[in-house]
C-alpha positions in Angstrom: -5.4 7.6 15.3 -6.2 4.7 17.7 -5.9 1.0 17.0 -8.5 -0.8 15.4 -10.7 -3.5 17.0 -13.3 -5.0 15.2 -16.4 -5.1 15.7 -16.4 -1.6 14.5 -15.1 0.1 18.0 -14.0 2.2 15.2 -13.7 -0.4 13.8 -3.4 8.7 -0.9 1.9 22.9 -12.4 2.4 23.1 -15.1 1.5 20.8 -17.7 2.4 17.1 -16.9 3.4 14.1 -19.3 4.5 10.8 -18.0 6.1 8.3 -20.6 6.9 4.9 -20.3 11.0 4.3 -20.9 13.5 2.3 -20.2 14.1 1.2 -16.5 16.4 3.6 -14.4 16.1 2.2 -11.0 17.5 2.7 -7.3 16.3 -0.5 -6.5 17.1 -3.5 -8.0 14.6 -5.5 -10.7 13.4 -8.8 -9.9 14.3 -11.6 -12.4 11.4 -11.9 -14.3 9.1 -9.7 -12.9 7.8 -7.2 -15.7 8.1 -3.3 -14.5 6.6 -0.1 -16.3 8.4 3.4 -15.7 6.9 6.5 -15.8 8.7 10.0 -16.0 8.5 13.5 -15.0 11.8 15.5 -16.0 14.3 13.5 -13.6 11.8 12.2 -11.7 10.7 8.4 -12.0 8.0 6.5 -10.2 7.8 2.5 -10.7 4.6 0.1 -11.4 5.2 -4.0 -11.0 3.3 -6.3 -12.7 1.2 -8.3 -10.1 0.4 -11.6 -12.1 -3.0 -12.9 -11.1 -4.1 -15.9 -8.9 -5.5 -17.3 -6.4 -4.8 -17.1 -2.7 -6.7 -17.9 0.8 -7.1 -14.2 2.2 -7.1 -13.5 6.1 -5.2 -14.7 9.1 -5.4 -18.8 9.4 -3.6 -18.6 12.9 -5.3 -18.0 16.2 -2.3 -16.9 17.7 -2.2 -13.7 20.4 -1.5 -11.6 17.4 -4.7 -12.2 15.3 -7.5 -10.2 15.2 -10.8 -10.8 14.9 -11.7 -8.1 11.4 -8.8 -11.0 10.0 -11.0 -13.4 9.7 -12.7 -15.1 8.2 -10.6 -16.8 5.5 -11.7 -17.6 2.4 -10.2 -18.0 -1.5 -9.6 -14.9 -3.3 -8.7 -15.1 -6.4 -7.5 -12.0 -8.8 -6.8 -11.4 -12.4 -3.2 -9.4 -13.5 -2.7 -5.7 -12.1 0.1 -3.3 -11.3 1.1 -2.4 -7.9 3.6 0.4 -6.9 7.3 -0.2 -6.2 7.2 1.7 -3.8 4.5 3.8 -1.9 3.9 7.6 -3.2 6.5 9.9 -2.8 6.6 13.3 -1.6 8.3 14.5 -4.8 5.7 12.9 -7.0 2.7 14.3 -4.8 4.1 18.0 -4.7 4.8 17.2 -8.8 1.4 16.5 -9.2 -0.3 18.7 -6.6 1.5 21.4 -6.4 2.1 21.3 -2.3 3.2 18.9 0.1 1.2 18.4 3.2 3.5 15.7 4.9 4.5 16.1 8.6 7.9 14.5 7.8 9.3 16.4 5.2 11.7 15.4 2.1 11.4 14.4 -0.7 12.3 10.8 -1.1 9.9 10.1 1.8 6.4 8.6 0.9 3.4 11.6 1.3 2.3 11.6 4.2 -0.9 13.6 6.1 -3.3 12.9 3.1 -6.8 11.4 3.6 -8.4 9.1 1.1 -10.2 12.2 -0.2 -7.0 14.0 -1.3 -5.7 10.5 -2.6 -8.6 10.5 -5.0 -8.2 14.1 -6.3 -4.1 13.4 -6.3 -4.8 10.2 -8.9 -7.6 12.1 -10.9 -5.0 14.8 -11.6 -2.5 12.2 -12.4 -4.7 10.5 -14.8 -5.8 13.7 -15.9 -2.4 14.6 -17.1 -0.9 10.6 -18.3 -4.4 9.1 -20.3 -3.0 6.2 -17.4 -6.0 4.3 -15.1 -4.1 5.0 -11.5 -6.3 3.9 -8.3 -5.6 2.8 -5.5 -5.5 -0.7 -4.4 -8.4 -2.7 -3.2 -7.6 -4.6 0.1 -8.0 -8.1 -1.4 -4.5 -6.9 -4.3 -2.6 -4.9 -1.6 -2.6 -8.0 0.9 -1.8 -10.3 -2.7 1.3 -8.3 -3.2 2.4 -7.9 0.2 2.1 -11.7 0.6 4.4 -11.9 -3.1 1.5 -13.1 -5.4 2.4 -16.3 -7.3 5.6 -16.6 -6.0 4.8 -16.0 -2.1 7.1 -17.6 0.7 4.4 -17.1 3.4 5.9 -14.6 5.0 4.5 -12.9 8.5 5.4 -9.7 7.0 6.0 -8.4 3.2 9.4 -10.3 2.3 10.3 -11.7 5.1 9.5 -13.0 8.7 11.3 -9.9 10.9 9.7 -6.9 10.5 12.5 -4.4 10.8 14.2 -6.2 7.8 11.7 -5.3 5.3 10.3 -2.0 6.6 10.1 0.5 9.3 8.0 0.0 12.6 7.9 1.5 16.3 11.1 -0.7 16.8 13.4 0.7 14.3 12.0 3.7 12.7 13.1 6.1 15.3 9.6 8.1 15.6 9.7 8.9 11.9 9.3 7.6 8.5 12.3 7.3 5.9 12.8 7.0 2.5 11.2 4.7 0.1 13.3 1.7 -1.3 16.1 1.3 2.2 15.0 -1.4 3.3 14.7 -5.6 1.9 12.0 -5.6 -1.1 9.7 -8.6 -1.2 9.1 -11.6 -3.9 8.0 -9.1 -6.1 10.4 -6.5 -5.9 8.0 -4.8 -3.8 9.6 -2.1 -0.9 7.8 -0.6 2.1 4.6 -2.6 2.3 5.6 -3.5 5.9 5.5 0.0 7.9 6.9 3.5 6.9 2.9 4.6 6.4 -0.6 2.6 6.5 -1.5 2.7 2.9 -5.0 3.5 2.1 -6.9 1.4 -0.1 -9.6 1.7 -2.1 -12.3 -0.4 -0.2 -15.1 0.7 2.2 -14.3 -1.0 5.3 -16.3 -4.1 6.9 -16.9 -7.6 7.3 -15.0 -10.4 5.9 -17.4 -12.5 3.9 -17.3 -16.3 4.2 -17.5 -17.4 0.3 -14.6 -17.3 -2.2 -14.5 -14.3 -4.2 -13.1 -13.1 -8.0 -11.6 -9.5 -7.6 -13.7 -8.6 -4.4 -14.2 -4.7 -4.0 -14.9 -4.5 -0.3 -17.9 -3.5 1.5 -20.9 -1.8 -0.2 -20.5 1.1 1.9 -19.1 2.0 5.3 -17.9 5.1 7.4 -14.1 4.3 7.0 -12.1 3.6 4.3 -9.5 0.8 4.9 -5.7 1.0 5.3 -2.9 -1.4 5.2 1.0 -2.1 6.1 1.3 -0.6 9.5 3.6 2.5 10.2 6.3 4.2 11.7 4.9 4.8 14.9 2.9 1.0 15.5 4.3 -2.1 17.1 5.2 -5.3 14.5 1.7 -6.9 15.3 -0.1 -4.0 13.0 2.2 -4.3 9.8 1.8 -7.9 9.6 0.4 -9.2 6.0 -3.3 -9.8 7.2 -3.3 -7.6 9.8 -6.0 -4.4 8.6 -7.1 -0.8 9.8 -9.5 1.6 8.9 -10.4 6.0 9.0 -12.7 8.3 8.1 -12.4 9.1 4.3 -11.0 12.4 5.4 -8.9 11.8 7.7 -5.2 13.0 7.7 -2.5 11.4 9.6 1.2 11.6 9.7 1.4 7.7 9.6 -0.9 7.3 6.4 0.0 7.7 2.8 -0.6 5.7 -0.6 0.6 3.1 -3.3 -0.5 3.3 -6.6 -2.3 0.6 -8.5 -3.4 0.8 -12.2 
């Protein structure tokens, strides 16, 4: 997988039930910030409630970091969804699937080695078996959340402005991801949206447009499918808030997994 550089050089068994119950968490709740928790035997996965707003998507600096697919800005603005606590883990996948394709294995450790394609069968199965909506996130509410919605600090990267205190990149990973929830959660009680894995989301990849927008979708249609939240294995620069990616639908890569939306 080679880094992106726009202009488009090249640019997720038995029966299953899932109930909402009370909140048994590793990681700790944020005051005020509503949570749903869903079940499987012992296991739990966690959705926060992203409360809707509006916000000026895209990089506004022009410093040696910025990109040119980061621009340009414009106001977003998005009603209430939920995000993911954390991104998918492999426990949940090989729940739901009934294998595990990650490179790095164990089972606290977010799925990785899945294209967009296998995300889409893993969340019709999971839907299948809930009566939940699961998706994945569209570009415009992952970079939302990441930034901490309503009650956003303007951070460089998801909850905070040094990278290896919010997540896992080249500097501090040690050339391989690590379980969900270790390191500092962001305004939303949101872990890992700064490195471990690119996340895919559920956008076509293109353009920026130059207008405002209400609950954009992406690009009409493409030949990748976007990702977001740098990884393991990239430098700071590519897990920034703003900073975006892209791959074939069916591509699989040991530093790209998924977070759920609904």
């Amino acid at each position: 997988m080679r880094p992106l550089r726009l202009i488009l050089t090249i640019a997720i068994a038995s029966s299953i039930v899932f109930l909402p119950l009370a909140c048994k968490k590793k990681q700790k709740k944020k005051e005020g910030i509503e949570e749903k928790v869903f079940t499987l035997g012992e296991l739990q996965f966690t959705m926060v409630e992203v409360v809707g707003g509006s916000f000026i998507m895209g990089n506004t600096e022009d410093g040696d970091d910025t990109e040119p697919n980061e621009k340009p800005t414009r106001k977003v603005t998005l009603s209430n969804y939920w995000i993911g606590k954390t991104e998918v883990t492999q426990q949940l996948w090989q729940t739901v699937m009934g294998n595990n394709p990650s490179y790095f294995k164990g089972p606290d450790l977010p799925v990785d080695n899945v294209s967009w394609n296998d995300c889409q069968q893993f969340i019709k199965r999971l839907n299948e078996r809930t009566g939940q909506r699961f998706r994945l996130p569209t570009e415009a509410e992952w970079e939302y959340a990441a930034r901490g919605g309503t009650r956003t600090n303007h951070y460089l990267y998801s909850g905070g402005n040094d990278a290896t205190d919010v997540g896992w990149v080249w500097a501090n990973a040690k050339e391989k991801t690590h379980a969900v929830g270790k390191r500092r959660d962001n305004e939303l009680g949101i872990y890992d949206m700064t490195g471990n894995v690119w996340e895919w989301c559920q956008d076509w990849y293109g353009y920026y447009p130059t207008t405002a927008q209400h609950n954009p979708k992406g690009a009409r249609a493409g030949r990748y499918k976007v990702n977001r939240g740098g990884a393991w294995c990239f430098e700071k620069k590519a897990a920034r808030n703003v900073a975006r990616f892209a791959n074939k639908p069916d591509g699989r890569y040991k530093s790209v997994g998924l977070r759920l939306a609904m």
